[in-house]
C-alpha positions as CSV (number, residue, x, y, z in Angstrom):
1,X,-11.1,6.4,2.0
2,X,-8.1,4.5,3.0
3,X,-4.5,6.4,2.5
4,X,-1.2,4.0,1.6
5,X,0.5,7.2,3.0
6,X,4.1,6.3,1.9
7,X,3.2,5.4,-1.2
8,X,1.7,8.5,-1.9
9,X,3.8,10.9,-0.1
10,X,6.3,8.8,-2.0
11,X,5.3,9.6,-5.1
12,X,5.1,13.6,-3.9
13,X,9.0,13.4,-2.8
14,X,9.0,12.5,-6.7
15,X,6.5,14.6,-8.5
16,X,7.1,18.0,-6.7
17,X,10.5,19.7,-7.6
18,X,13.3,19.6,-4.3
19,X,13.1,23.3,-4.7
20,X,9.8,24.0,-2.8
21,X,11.8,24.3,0.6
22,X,10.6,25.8,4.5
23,X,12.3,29.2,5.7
24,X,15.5,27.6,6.3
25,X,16.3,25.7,3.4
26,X,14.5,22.0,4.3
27,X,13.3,20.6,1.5
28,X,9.1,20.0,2.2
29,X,8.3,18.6,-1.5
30,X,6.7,15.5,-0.1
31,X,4.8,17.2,2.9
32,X,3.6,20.1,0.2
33,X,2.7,17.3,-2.4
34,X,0.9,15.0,0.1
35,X,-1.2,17.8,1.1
36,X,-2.5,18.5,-2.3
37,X,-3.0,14.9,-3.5
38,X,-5.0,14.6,0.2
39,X,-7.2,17.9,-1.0
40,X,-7.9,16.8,-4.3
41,X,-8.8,13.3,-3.3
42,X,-10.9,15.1,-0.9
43,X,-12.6,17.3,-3.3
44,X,-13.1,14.6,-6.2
45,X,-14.7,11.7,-3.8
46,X,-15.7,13.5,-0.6
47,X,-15.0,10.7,1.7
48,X,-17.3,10.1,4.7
49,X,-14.1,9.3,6.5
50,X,-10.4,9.7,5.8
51,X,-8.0,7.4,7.2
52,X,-3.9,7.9,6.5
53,X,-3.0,4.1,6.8
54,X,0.8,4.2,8.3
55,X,4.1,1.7,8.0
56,X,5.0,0.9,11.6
57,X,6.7,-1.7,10.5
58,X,8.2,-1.1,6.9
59,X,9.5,-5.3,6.7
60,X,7.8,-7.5,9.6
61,X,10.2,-10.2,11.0
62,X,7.2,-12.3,10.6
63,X,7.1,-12.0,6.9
64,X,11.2,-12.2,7.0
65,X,11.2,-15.2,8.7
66,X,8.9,-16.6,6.0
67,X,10.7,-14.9,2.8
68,X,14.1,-13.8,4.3
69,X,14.5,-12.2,0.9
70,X,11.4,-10.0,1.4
71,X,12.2,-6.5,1.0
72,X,16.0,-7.4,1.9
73,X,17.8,-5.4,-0.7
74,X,16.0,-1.9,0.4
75,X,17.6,-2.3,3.9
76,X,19.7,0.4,4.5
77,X,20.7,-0.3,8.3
78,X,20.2,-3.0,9.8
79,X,19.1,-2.7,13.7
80,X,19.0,-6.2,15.5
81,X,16.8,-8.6,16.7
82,X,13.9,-6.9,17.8
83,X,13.8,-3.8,16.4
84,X,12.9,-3.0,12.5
85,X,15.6,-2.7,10.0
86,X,15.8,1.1,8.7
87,X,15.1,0.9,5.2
88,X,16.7,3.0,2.0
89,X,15.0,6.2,1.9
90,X,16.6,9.3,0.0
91,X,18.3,11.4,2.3
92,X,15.6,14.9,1.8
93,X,12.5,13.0,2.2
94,X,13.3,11.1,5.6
95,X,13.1,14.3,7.3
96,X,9.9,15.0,6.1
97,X,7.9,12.3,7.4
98,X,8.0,13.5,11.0
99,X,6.6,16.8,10.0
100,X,4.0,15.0,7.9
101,X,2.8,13.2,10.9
102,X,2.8,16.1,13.1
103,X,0.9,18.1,10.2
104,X,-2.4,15.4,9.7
105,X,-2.3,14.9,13.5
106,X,-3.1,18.8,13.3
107,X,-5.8,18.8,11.5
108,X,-7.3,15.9,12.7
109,X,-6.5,13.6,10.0
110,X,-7.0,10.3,11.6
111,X,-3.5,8.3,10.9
112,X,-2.8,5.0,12.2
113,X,0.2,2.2,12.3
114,X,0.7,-1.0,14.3
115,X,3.5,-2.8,15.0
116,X,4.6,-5.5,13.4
117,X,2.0,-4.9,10.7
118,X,2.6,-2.8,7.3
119,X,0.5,0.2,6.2
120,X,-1.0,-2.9,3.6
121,X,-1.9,-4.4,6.9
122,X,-3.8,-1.8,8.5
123,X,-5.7,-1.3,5.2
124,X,-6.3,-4.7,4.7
125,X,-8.1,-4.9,8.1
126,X,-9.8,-1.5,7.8
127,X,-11.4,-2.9,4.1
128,X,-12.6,-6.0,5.8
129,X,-14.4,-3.9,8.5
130,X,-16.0,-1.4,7.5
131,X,-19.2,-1.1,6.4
132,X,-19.9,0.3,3.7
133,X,-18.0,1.6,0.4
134,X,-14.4,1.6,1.0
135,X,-12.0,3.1,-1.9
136,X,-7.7,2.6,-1.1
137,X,-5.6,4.9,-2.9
138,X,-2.3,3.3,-2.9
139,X,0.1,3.2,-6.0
140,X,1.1,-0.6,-5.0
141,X,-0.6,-3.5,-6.8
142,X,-0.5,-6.0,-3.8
143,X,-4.2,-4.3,-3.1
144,X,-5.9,-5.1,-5.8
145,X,-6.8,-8.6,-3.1
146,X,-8.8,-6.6,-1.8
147,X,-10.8,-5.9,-4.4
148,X,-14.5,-6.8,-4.1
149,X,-17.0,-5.4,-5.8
150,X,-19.7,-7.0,-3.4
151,X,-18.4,-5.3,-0.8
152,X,-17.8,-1.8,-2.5
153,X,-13.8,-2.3,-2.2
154,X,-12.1,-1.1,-5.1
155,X,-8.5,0.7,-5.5
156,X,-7.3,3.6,-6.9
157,X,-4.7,4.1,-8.5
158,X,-3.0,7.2,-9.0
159,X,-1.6,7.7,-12.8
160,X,-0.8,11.4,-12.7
161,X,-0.8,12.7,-9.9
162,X,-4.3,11.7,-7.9
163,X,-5.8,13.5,-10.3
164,X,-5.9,11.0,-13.0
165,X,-6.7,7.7,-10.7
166,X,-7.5,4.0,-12.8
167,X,-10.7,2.5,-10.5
168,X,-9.6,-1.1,-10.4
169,X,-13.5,-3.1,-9.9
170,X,-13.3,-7.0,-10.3
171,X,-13.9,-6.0,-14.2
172,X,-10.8,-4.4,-14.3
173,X,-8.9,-6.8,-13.0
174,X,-10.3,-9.4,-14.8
175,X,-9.7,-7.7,-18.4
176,X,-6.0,-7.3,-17.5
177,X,-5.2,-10.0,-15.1
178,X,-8.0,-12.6,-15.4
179,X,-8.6,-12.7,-11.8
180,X,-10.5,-11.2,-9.3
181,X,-9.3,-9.3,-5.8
182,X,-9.2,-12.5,-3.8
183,X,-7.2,-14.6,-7.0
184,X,-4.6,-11.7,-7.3
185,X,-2.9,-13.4,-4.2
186,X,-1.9,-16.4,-6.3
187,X,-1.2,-14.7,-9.4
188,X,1.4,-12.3,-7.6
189,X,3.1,-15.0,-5.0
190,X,3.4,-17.4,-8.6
191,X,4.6,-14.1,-10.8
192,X,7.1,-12.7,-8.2
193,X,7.6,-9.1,-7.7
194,X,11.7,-8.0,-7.4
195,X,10.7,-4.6,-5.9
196,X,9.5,-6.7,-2.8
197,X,12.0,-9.4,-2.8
198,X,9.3,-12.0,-4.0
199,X,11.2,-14.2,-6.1
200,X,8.1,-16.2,-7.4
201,X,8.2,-19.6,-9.5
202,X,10.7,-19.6,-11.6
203,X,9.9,-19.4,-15.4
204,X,6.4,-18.5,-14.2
205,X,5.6,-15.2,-15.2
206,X,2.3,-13.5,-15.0
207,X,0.7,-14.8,-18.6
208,X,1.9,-18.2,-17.9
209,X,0.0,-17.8,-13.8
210,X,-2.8,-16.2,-15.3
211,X,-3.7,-19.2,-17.5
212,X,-2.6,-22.1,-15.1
213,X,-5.1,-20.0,-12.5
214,X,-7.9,-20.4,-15.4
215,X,-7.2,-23.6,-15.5
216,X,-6.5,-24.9,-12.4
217,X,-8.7,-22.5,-10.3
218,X,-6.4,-21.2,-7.7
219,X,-3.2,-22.1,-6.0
220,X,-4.5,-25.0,-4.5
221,X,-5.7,-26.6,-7.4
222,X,-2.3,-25.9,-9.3
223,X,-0.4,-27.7,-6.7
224,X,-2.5,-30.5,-6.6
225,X,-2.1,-31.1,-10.7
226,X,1.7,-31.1,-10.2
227,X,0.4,-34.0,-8.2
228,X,-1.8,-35.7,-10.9
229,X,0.0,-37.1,-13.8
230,X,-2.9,-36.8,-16.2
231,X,-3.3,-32.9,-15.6
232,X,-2.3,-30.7,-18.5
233,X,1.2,-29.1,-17.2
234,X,4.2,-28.9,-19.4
235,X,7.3,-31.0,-18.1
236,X,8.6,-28.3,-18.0
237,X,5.9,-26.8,-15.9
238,X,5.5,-29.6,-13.2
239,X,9.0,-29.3,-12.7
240,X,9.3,-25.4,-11.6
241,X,5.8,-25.7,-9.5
242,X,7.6,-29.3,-7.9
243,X,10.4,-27.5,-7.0
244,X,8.9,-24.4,-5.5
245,X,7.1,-26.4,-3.1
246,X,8.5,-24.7,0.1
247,X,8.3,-21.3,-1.4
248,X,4.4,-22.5,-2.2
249,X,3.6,-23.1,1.1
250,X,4.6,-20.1,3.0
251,X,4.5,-17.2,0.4
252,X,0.7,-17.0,1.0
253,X,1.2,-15.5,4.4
254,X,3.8,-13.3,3.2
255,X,1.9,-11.6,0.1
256,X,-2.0,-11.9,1.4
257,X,-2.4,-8.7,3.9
258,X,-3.1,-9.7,7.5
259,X,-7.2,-9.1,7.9
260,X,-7.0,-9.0,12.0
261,X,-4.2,-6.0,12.6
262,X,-5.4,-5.1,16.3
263,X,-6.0,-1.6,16.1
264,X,-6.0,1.6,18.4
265,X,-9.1,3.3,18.8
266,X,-9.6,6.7,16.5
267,X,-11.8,8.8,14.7
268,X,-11.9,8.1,11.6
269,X,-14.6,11.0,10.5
270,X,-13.0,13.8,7.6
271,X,-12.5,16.7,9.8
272,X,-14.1,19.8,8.6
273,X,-11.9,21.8,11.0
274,X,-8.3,21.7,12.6
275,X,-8.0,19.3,15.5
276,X,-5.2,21.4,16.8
277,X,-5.4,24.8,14.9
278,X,-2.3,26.8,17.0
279,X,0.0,23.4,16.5
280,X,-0.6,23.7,13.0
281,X,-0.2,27.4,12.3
282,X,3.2,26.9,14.2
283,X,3.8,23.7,11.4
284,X,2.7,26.3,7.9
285,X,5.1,28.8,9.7
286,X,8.3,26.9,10.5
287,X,8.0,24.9,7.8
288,X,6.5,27.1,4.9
289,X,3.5,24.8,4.1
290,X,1.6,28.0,2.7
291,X,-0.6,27.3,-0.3
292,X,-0.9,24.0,0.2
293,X,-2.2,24.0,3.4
294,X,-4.7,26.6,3.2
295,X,-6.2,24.9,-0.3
296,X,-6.7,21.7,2.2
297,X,-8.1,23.5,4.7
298,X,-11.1,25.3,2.7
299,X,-11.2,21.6,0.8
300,X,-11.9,20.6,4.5
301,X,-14.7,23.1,5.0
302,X,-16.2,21.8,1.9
């Protein structure tokens, strides 16, 4: 089991009131949450291994200088060359990551992030090693490419909570998208996505790049009937996918996850014990992790 762990810790700093708080008044809504989406995923799939799949690198300068509207408008400082741009986060959950990391590295949770790669990244590469079953929980739609039912790769995706997840197979994403996990890259590049800074082809939205995918096969074969007069686009149609030539040819590299992230070596097993159990006693004391914690811990123990 593969953890988008911002996206779900996330969607904890969301779904848990700013009122659950430590001793002195810090808000730890997201650390409290993560822990109980982590021991319900835990107890509902009973993972093998667990890995929390980290942002190292929130917007890759590599992807920037591709898109250099990727992700731009949730900068919130920018840094300089070199060194990754901070980006928007609410002012009571940006404190809580450090304690969330400190927390799984108690108990043994394996987390990793490389730089310049995204948590996407480090999933993306995981998926397309491992070997066997793989399910990613991630509340962010660019996984469904890695969707593969061959393979065992399927995504879920938390509705309420991660107690109500949608298991997105190849099926499913045929029925609502008509593609499958390795299509979904040209259907989302063509379609655009505003909360990533993807601007897509204009007047192409996601019916219109479903059906020229059906038709057309995949990106490739779109391009080339803008190419071939007696291929069945709209004027209208040729024009936009003429146009967005240059956006054509490098938004593949910015949307398809990087496969070959070089990663550190971990342990990716499910703990059934702390790692570090006086670091994290000190951690549910200073920071009032309580319930949440200890349901974790005997989730743990199975």
């Amino acid at each position: 089991m593969l953890l988008d762990t911002a996206s779900l810790y996330f969607r904890a700093y969301y779904g848990v009131p700013d009122s659950v708080r430590a001793p002195d008044g810090t808000p730890v809504n997201a650390v409290r949450g993560l822990l109980d989406f982590i021991a319900r995923l835990v107890q509902d799939h009973r993972p093998d291994d667990l890995v929390a799949c980290m942002d190292a690198d929130w917007r890759p300068q590599w992807r920037v200088d591709l898109i250099p509207t990727y992700k731009a408008h949730r900068v919130a400082v920018e840094t300089g060359e070199g060194v990754p741009d901070e980006e928007e986060v609410p002012d009571t959950l940006s404190p809580q990551v450090p304690v969330i990391e400190d927390v799984l590295d108690a108990l043994g949770i394996a987390r990793v992030g490389v730089a310049p790669y995204e948590a996407d990244d480090v999933i993306g590469t995981l998926a397309g090693q491992a070997a066997g079953p793989v399910d990613i929980v991630t509340g962010d739609r660019d996984l469904y490419q890695l969707v593969d039912d061959a393979r065992g790769v399927r995504v879920l995706y938390p509705l309420k909570g991660v107690g109500t997840l949608q298991v997105t197979d190849e099926a499913w994403l045929r029925g609502k998208y008509g593609v499958d996990g390795s299509g979904y890259v040209d259907l989302a590049l063509l379609r655009g996505d505003p909360s990533d800074g993807l601007p897509g082809v204009p007047g192409i939205g996601e019916k219109t790049a479903a059906k020229l995918l059906d038709a057309f096969g995949d990106l490739a074969g779109i391009m080339a009937a803008v190419d071939d007069p007696a291929a069945r686009l709209t004027p209208s149609q040729r024009k936009r996918l003429d146009e967005a030539r240059d956006y054509v040819a490098v938004a593949p590299k910015v949307v398809r996850v990087a496969g070959d992230v070089p990663l550190p070596e971990f342990d990716p097993a499910l703990p059934r014990e702390p790692r570090d159990p006086a670091a994290l006693e000190a951690l549910a004391t200073q920071w009032g992790l309580g319930n949440a914690l200890q349901r974790l811990l005997l989730t743990l123990q199975g």
